[in-house]
C-alpha positions as CSV (number, residue, x, y, z in Angstrom):
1,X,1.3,-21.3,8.1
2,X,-1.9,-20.3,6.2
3,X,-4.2,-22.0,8.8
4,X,-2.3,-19.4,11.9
5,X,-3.2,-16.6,9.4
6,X,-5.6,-14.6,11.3
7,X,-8.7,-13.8,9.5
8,X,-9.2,-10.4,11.1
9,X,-5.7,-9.0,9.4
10,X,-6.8,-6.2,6.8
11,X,-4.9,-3.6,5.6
12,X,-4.0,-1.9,8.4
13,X,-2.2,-5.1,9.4
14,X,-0.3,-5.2,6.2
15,X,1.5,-2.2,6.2
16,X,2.3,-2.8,9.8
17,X,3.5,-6.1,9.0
18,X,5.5,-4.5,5.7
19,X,7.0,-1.7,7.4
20,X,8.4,-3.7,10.2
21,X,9.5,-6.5,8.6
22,X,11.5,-4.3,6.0
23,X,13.0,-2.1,8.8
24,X,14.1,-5.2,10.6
25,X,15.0,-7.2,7.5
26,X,18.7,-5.8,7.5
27,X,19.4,-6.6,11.4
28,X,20.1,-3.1,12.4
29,X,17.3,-0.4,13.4
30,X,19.3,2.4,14.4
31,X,17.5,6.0,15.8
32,X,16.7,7.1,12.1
33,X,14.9,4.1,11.0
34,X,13.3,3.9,14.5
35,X,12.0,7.5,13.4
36,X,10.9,6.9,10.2
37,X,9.2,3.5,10.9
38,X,7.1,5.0,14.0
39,X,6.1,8.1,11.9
40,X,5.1,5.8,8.8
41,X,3.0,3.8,10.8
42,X,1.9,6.5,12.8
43,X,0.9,8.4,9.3
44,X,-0.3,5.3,7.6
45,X,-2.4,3.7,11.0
46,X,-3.2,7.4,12.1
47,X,-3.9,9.5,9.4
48,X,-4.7,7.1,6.3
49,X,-6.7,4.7,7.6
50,X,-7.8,6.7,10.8
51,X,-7.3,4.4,13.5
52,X,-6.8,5.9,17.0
53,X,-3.1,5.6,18.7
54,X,-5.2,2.7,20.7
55,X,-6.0,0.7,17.7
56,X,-2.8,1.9,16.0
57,X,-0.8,0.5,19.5
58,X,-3.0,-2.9,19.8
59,X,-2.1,-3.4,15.7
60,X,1.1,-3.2,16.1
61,X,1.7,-5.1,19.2
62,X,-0.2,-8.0,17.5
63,X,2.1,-7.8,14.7
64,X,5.3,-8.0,16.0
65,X,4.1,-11.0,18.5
66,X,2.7,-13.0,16.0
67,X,5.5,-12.2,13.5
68,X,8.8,-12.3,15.5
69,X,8.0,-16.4,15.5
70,X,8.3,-16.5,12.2
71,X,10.9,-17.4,9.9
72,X,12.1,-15.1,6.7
73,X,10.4,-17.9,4.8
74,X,7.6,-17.5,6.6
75,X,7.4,-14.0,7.0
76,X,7.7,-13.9,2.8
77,X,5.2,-16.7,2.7
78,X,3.0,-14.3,4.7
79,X,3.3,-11.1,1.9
80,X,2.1,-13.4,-0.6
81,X,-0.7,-14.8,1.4
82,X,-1.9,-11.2,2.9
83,X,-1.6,-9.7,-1.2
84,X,-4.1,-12.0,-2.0
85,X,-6.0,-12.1,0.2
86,X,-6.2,-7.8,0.7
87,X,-7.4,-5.9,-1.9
88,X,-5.1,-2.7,-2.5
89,X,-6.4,0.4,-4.3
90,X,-3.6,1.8,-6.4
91,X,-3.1,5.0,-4.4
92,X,-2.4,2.9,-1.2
93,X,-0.1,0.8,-3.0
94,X,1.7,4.1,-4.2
95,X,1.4,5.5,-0.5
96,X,2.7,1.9,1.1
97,X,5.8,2.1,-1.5
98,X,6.5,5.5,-1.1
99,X,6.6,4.8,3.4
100,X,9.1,1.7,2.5
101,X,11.4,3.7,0.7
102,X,11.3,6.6,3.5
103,X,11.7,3.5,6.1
104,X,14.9,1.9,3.6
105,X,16.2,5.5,3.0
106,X,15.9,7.1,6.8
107,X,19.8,5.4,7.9
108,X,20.7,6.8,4.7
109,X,22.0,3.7,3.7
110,X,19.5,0.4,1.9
111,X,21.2,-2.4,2.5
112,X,21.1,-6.0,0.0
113,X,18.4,-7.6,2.5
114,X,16.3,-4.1,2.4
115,X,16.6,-3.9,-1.5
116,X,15.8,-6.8,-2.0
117,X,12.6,-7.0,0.3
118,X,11.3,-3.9,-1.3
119,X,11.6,-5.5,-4.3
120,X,9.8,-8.5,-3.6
121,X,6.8,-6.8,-1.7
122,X,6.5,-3.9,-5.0
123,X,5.8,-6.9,-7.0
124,X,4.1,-9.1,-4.7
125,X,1.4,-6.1,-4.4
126,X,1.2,-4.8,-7.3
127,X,-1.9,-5.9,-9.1
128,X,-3.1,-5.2,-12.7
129,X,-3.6,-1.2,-12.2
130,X,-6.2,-0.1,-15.3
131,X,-4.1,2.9,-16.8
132,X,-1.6,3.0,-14.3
């Protein structure tokens, strides 16, 4: 899977890739999630890392094609891979944690798959923070 890793993927694809794949990991998006995942990539894409709604649009339609062939396996595969490989300043990890948990939270209900996904990316991303 590494080698169909696509070498332009930053951050910007990462949280993309994060909040999708954790609203999708339970099987059900229903109109709350839908909400909260299009207004958390919208604030991350947008307003964080100022892309325009263009490159925010294109970012996201690349995601979900390249990821809705892969596997869970593969899609966990591919948070380990893209931690490495990104480097994550501590206040985007607390921003990225903090839009997962809106994302989990929006149905008012985080199911086992959800939980346990946001698990697995928290510790997957979280580096050695110096006094954090």
């Amino acid at each position: 899977m590494k080698d169909r890793l696509l070498e332009h993927w930053d951050i910007n694809y990462l949280v993309s890739f994060l909040y999708i794949f954790l609203a999708e990991s339970d099987f059900v998006i229903n109109k709350e999630e839908a909400i909260a995942l299009n207004d958390s990539l919208h604030n991350t894409l947008v307003r964080v890392f100022f892309q325009t709604e263009e490159q925010k649009d294109a970012i996201i339609k690349e995601v979900n094609a390249y990821t809705h062939t892969l596997t869970e396996t593969q899609k966990m595969e591919l948070v380990e891979t893209l931690a490495k490989k990104i480097d994550i300043p501590f206040d985007v990890y607390e921003l990225i944690v903090q839009e997962l948990n809106k994302i989990a939270k929006s149905d008012k209900y985080v199911s086992v798959e959800e939980h346990s996904l946001l698990f697995y990316i928290r510790l997957k991303l979280n580096k050695d923070y110096d006094d954090n």
